[in-house]
C-alpha positions in Angstrom: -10.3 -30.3 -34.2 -13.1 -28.2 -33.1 -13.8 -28.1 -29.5 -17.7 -28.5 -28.2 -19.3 -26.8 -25.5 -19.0 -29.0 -22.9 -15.5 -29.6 -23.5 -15.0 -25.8 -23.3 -17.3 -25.5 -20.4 -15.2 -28.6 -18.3 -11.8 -26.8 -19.2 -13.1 -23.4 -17.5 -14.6 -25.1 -14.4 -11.7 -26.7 -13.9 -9.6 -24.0 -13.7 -12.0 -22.0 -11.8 -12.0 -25.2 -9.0 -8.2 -25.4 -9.5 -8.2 -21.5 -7.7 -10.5 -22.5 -5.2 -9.1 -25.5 -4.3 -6.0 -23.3 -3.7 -7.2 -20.9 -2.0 -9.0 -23.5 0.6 -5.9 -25.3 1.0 -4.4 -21.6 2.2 -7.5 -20.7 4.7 -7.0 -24.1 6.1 -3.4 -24.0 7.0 -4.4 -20.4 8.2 -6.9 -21.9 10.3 -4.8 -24.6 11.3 -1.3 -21.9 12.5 -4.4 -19.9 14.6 -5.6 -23.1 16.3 -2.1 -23.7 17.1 -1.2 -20.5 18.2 -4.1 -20.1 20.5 -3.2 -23.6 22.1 0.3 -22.1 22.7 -1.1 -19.2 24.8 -3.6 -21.3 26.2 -0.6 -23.5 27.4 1.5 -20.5 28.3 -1.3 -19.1 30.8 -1.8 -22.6 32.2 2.0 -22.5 33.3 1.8 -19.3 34.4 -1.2 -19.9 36.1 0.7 -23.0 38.3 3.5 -21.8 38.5 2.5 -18.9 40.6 -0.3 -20.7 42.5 1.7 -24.8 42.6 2.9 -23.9 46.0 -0.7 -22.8 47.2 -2.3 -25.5 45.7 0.2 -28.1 47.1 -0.2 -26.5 50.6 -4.3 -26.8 50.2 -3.7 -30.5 49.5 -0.9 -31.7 52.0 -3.2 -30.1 55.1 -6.1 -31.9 54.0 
């Protein structure tokens, strides 16, 4: 059976969208561990952040 153009033409984008497909899945679970990560130091700061200034903060609030 001979194979036509189109046929040949389908078989070779497919392929090619197979690799691209791949390769988005990767960038997006890249994309998705440095959204994560960025949330973790974000979160880290934060505690940082009250844990060193709670007591101030607190203070500010009970005398008013």
């Amino acid at each position: 059976m001979v194979k036509r153009y189109w046929q040949v033409h389908v078989n070779a984008e497919s392929k090619k969208n197979k690799k691209s497909k791949r390769g988005q899945v990767m960038l997006e679970y890249v994309v998705a561990l440095g959204v994560f990560m960025a949330m973790v130091v974000l979160c880290a700061m934060l505690l940082y952040a009250f844990k060193s200034y709670g007591g101030r903060v607190l203070s500010l609030m009970a005398s008013a």
